[in-house]
C-alpha positions as CSV (number, residue, x, y, z in Angstrom):
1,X,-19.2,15.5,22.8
2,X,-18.0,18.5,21.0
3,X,-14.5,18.2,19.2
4,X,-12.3,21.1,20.5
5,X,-9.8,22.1,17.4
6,X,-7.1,24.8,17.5
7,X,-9.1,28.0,17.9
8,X,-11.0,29.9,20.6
9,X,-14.4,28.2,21.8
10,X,-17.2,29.7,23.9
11,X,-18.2,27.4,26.6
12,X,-20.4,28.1,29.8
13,X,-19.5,31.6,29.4
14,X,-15.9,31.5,29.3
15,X,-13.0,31.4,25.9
16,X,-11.3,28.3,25.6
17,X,-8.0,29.2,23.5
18,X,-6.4,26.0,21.7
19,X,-3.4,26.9,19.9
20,X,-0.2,24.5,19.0
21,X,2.4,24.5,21.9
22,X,5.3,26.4,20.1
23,X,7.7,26.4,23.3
24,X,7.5,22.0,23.6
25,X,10.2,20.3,24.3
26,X,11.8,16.7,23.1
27,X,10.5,14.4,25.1
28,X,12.9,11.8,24.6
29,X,15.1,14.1,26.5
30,X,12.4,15.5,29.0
31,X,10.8,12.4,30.1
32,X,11.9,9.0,31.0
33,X,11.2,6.2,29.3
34,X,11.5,2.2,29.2
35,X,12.6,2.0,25.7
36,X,15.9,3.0,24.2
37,X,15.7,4.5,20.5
38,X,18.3,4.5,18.2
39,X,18.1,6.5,14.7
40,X,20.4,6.7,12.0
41,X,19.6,9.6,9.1
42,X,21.6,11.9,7.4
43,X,19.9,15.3,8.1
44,X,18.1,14.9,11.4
45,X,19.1,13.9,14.7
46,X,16.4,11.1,16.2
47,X,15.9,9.4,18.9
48,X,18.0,8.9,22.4
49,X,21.3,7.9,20.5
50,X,22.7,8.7,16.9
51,X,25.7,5.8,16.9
52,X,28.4,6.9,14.1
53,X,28.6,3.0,13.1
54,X,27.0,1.5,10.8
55,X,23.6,-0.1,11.9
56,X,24.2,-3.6,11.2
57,X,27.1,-3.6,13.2
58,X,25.4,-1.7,16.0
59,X,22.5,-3.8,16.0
60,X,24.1,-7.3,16.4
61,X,26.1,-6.1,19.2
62,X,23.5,-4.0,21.0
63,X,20.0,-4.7,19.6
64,X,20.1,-8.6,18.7
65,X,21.3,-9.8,22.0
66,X,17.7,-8.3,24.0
67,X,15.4,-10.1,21.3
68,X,14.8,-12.7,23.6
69,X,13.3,-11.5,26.8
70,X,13.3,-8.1,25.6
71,X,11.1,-6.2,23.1
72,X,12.7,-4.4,19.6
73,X,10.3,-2.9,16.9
74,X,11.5,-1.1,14.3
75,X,11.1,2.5,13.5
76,X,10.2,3.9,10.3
77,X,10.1,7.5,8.9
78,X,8.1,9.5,6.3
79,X,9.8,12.8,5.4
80,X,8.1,14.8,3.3
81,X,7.0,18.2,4.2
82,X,7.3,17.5,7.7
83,X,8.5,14.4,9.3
84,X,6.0,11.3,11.1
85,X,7.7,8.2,12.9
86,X,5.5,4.5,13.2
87,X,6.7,1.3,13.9
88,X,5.0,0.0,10.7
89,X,6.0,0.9,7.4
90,X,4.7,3.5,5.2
91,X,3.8,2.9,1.9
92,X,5.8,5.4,0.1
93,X,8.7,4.0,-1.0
94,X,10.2,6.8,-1.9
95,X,9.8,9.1,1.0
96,X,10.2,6.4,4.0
97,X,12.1,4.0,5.1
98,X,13.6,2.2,8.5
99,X,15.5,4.5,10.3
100,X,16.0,2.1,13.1
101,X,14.4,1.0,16.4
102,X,13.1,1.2,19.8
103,X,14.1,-1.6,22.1
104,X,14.0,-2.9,25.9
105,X,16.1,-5.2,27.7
106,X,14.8,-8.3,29.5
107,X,16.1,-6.5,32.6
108,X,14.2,-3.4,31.6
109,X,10.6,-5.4,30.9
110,X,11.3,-6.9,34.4
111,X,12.0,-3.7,36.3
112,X,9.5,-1.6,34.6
113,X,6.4,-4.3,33.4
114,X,7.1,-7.3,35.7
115,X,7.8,-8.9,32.8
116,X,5.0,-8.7,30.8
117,X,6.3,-8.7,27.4
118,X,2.8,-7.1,25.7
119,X,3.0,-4.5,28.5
120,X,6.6,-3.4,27.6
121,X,5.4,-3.6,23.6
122,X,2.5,-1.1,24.0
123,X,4.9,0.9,26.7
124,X,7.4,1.1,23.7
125,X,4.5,1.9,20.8
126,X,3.4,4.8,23.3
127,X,6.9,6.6,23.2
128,X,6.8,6.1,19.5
129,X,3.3,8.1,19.3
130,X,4.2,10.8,21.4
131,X,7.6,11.2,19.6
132,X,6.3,11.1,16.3
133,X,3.4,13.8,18.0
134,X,6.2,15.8,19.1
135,X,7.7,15.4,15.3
136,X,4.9,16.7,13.8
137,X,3.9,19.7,16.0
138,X,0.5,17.7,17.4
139,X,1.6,18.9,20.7
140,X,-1.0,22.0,22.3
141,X,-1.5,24.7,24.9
142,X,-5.4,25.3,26.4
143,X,-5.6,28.8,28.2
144,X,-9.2,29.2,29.6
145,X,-10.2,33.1,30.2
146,X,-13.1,34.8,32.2
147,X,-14.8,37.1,30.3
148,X,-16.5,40.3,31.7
149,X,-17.3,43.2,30.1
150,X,-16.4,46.9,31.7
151,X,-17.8,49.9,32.2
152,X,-17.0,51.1,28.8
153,X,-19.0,47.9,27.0
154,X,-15.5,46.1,26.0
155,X,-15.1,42.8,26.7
156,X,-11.6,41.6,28.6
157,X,-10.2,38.5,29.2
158,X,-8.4,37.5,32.6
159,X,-6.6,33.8,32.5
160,X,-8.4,31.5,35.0
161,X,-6.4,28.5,33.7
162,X,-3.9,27.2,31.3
163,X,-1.9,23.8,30.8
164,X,0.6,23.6,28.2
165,X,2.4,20.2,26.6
166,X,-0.7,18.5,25.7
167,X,-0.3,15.9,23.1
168,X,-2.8,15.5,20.8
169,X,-5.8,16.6,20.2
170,X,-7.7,14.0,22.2
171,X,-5.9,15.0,25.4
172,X,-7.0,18.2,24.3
173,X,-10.6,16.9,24.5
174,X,-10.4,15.0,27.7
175,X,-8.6,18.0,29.6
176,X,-11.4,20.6,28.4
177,X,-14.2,18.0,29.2
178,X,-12.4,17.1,32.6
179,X,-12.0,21.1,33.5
180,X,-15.9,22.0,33.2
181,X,-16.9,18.9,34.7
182,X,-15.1,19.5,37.8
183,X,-16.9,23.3,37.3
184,X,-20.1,22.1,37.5
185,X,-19.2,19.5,40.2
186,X,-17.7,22.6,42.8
187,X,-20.5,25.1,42.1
């Protein structure tokens, strides 16, 4: 297995382009999800809701009441240079802290993981990965090009395929690897 980073590769006699998706777009607002996250921090705007109370407040009326039956985890951010979310805690005291958290209602871990409560925890550590992807630019395009060479003795490149919004690197992987497999299985 070869590990495909940002940059052009030669494989079976085409150009695989990797380069970081510039034109991605939030996918807390894009996509739906099962979770609800709520952020509070001064300069940046996180999350699916921003509430202008204070979060103590906010989360005994709203949070506290789906603990049982549902499924809260906090959310904690390191800013600095750049900006990464978890639902653990960083060790930098300095440049992290909570910022608040993702949470599903009982009716919500019904509805969407017939109530399986782990289901609905990895469902909610998912959006956190592929926000905090999105927060940190790991987010890519693959364009795969023919190459031939003209007349002339130049080489050009004509797109045969490209697939934009990939997140992370190891989709990346998998996508290349799926694309020349199914190659080699039509030929």
């Amino acid at each position: 297995m070869t590990d495909y980073d940002v940059g052009i590769h030669d494989i079976n006699g085409k150009q695989v382009e990797v380069e970081q998706d510039l034109d991605v777009t939030d996918p807390r607002a894009d996509y739906d999800h099962v979770g609800t996250m709520v952020c509070w921090h001064g300069r940046y705007q996180l999350g699916d809701e921003q509430p202008k109370e204070e979060w103590f407040d906010y989360y005994k009326r709203e949070i506290e009441p789906h603990e049982v039956g549902g499924v809260v985890l906090p959310l904690y951010l390191y800013d600095h240079s750049g900006i990464t979310m978890s639902t653990s805690a960083y060790s930098c005291p300095w440049d992290s802290g909570q910022v608040g958290w993702i949470y599903c209602t009982r009716k919500q871990v019904e509805e969407e993981c017939n109530g399986d409560l782990e289901l609905a925890k990895k469902n909610l550590e998912y959006e956190v990965l592929e926000y905090d992807q999105y927060l940190r630019g790991d987010v890519y395009t693959v364009t795969v090009y023919t190459v031939h060479e003209c007349s002339l003795g130049h080489l050009h490149r004509e797109i045969e395929d490209s697939l934009s919004g990939l997140y992370g690197l190891e989709v990346v992987q998998d996508y290349i690897e799926d694309y020349f497999n199914e190659e080699e299985e039509v030929a």
